[in-house]
NUGU-23105 format. One record per residue (C-alpha): x, y, z. Coordinates in steps of 0.25 Angstrom, whole numbers, plus 5000, padded with zeros to 4 digits. Example, Ala and Ser with C-alpha at 12.3 -4.5 7.8 and 13.67 -1.06 7.14 Angstrom:
BEGIN
504949825031;505549965029;
//
This chain:
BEGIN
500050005000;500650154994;500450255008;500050395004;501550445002;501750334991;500550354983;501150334969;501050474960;499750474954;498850584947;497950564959;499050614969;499350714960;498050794960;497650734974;497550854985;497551024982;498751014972;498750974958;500350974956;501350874955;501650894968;500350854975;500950714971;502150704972;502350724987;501350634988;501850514979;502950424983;504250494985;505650474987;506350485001;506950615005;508550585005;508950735008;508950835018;508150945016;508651055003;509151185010;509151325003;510551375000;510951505006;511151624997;512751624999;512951484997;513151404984;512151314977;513051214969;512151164958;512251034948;512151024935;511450884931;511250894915;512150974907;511451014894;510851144891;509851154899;510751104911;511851204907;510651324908;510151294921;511451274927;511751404921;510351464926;510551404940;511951474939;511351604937;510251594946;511151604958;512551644959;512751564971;512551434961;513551364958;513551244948;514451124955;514051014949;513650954936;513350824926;513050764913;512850644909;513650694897;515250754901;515150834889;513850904892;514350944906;515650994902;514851074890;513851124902;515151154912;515851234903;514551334898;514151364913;515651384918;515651484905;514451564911;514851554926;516251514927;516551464943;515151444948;515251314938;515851254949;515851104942;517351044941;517550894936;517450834948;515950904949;515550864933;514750744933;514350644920;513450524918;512350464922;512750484936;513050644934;511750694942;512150614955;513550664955;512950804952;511950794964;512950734973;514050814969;513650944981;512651024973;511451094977;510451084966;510351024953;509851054938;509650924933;509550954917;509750804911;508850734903;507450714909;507550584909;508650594920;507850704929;507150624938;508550534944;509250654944;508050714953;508050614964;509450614965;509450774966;508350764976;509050664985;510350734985;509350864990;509850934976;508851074971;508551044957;508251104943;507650984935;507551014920;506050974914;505650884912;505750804926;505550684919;505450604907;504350484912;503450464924;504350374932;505350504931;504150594936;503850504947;505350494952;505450644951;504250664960;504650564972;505650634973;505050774973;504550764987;506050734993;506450864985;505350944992;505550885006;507050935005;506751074999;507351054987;507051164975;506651094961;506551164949;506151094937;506451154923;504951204919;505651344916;504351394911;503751404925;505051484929;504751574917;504251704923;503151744910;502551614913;502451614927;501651754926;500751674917;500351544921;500251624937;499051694929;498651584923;498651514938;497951624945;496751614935;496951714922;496351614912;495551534923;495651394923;496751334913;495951224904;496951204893;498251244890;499251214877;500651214877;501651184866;503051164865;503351164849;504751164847;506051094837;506850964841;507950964850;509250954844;509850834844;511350774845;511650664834;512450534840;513950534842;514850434842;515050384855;513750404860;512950284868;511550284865;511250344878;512050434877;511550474863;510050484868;510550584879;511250654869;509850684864;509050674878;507850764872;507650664861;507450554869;506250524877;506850444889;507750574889;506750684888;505350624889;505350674874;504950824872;503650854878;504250814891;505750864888;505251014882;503851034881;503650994895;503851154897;502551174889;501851064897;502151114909;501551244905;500351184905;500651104918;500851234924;499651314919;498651184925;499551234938;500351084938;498850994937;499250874930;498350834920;497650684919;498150634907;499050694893;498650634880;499550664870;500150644855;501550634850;502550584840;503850604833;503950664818;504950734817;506250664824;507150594816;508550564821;509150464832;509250584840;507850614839;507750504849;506250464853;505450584855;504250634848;504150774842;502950814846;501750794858;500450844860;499750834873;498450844879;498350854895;496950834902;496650864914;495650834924;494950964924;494650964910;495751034905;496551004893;498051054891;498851014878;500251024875;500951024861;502650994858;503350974846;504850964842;504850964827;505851064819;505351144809;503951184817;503151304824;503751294838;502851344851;502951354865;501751394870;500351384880;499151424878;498351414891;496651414892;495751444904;494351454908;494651634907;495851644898;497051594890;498651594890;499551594880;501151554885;502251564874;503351544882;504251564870;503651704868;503551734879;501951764878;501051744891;499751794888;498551774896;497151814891;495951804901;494451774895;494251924902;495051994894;496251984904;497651984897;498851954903;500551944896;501751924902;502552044903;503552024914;504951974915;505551844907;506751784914;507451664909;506451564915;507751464915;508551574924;507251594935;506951464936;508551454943;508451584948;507151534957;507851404960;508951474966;508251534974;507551444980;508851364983;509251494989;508051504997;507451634990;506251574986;505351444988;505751324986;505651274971;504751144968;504351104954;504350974957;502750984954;502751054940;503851014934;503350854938;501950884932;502350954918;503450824917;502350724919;501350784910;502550794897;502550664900;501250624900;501150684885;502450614880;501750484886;500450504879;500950534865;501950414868;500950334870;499750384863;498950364876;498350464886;499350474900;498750494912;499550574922;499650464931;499950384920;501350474917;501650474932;501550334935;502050284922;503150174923;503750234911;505350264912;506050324900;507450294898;508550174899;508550104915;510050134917;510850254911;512050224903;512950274891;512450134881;511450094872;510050134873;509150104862;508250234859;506750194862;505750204850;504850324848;503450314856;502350274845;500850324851;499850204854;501150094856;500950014866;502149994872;502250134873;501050134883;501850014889;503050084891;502350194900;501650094908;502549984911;504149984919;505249994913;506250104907;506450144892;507150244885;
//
């Protein structure tokens, strides 16, 4: 028999109680042991060491946003699973901020094992900015070393990531630790104004919102001699879906989770979507579709869809398009437009400041380390708009409607069982209305 405090994670503990957020779960769901003492703010005078855990691009900007965010930051540690990609991301910070890249050899980590050396190696808080697939063991590790975090979207690739992710989310609150997840949007100040509007009533109840992200591939890099097929498919990580949880989880998760924010973090009952792959020809291309289309329902009647499409040569669009019961809202985040239009006659734009959302989102968090501000949790947000991106990629994989307890409790784990530079056979492309693609979302096991 389960007690209470081990109720496995369903949508019925989600929504139970006053709160409709991720949250109202997943202190209430099985969880993991606390293993650390409590965080503790670090004083205005003394140095936050960070980690550096994922040394691509986006790795190498937040480490350079976390750098400028604080001059007491310092980065002390950081790994790769590539040497080449570390070195690379070394040298470009150490151009830009000289001695406060405090990382000699003996602090420069690579391989599968990076992020535990990084953790361990004396640091405060991490930015863990490695393929998703990776996010949630480098989570738990983090949290039991009693590490602050900056997690890159999205938080995970399948349901058993989502799952592990939120077990430990209770032993990162119990110790006070700030988490920031990389849903830059909601740090952006223009959308903030609007979607508080939007919260406090200016079109009445939201009953359907659209969101696209209609962009061009990623690039790709072309196989070189030398290379394993691992090490070949994280090479190309986007391309892969084990790697990314294909695009709409990867990059269009950003447009999902505007609609996620606009229905204020209620999760909807079930996504049914459409999918497929036109347009992607070479090995690098891996096993991702090119386009998705998804329709969320909810159990209050209302209906929010999302569009997304990687294809060269098209109309590219990164926008939302919000309806309520007094008004509507258009979003161009690319613009940037936010324009609210009441049934009354009442009209509202954005006329304020526009900071580099990448910049507040660690200009808050260091703060909040510092104590200057209350404690950062997205544990909540950031949970709910990865579930739901995986929810679409899982209906249009499978040409079936995904309830949101069927993508929570899904057995489903992308990617190999153990981790080494060999041979890994690239799995096929998902075909709609297979049925050992339903299978494969249902039964144990891994796959890549």
């Amino acid at each position: 028999m389960t007690t209470p405090e081990q109720e496995p994670c369903t949508r019925r503990t989600f929504v139970q109680g006053a709160s409709l957020a991720v949250g109202a779960f997943a202190t209430g769901c099985a969880t993991s042991k606390r293993l650390t003492p409590a965080g503790a703010i670090v004083p205005p005078k003394e140095t936050i060491k960070i980690g550096l855990i994922g040394c691509g691009g986006r790795g190498s900007g937040a480490a350079g946003q976390a750098l400028n965010a604080d001059p007491g930051v310092t980065l002390y540690a950081m790994g790769d699973a590539f040497p080449d990609r570390l070195s690379s991301s070394r040298k470009h910070l150490m151009d830009r901020f000289d001695t406060r890249v405090d990382v000699p050899e003996s602090r420069q980590f690579s391989g599968f094992d990076a992020y535990q050396k990084v953790i361990d190696s004396g640091v405060d808080m991490v930015i863990l900015t490695t393929p998703p697939h990776f996010r949630p063991e480098h989570f738990k590790a983090a949290v039991r070393g009693g590490k602050h975090v900056f997690m890159e979207k999205p938080m995970a690739v399948d349901g058993t990531g989502v799952r592990s992710i939120l077990e430990d989310a209770k032993s990162a609150r119990e110790q006070k630790l700030n988490i920031m997840g990389g849903f830059c949007w909601r740090y952006n100040l223009p959308n903030r104004a609007c979607y508080e509007r939007i919260h406090n009533g200016a079109i009445g109840d939201v009953t359907c919102v659209h969101s696209t992200y209609l962009t061009a591939p990623l690039g790709t890099k072309p196989r070189q001699d030398g290379w394993s097929d691992m090490e070949w498919q994280m090479r190309n990580w986007q391309h892969f879906n084990w790697l990314s949880g294909d695009h709409i989880a990867e990059q269009a998760c950003h447009a999902i989770d505007k609609i996620n924010w606009a229905k204020q973090d209620m999760p909807p009952a079930k996504a049914i979507a459409l999918g497929g792959r036109q347009m992607r020809e070479t090995p690098e291309s891996g096993n991702i579709y090119d386009h998705f289309s998804v329709m969320y329902v909810y159990e209050d009647g209302s209906r929010c869809f999302h569009d997304c499409r990687q294809m060269p040569g098209c109309w590219n669009d990164n926008t939302e398009y919000l309806i309520g019961t007094h008004g509507t809202c258009y979003v161009n985040s690319w613009g940037p437009t936010q324009e609210i239009e009441g049934h009354r006659g009442h009209k509202w734009s954005y006329e304020g400041p526009n900071p580099n959302m990448y910049q507040v989102e660690h200009d808050e968090l260091f703060e909040a380390i510092r104590g200057q501000r209350s404690r950062i949790d997205d544990i909540d947000q950031m949970m709910g708009s990865t579930l739901m991106s995986i929810m679409g990629r899982m209906s249009a994989y499978s040409g079936r409607p995904v309830e949101w307890n069927e993508a929570l409790e899904s057995v489903e784990r992308l990617g190999p069982a153990n981790y080494a530079f060999g041979d890994l056979p690239v799995m096929p492309v998902s075909v709609p209305g297979d049925v050992a693609t339903w299978t494969s979302l249902t039964s144990s096991g891994s796959t890549s």
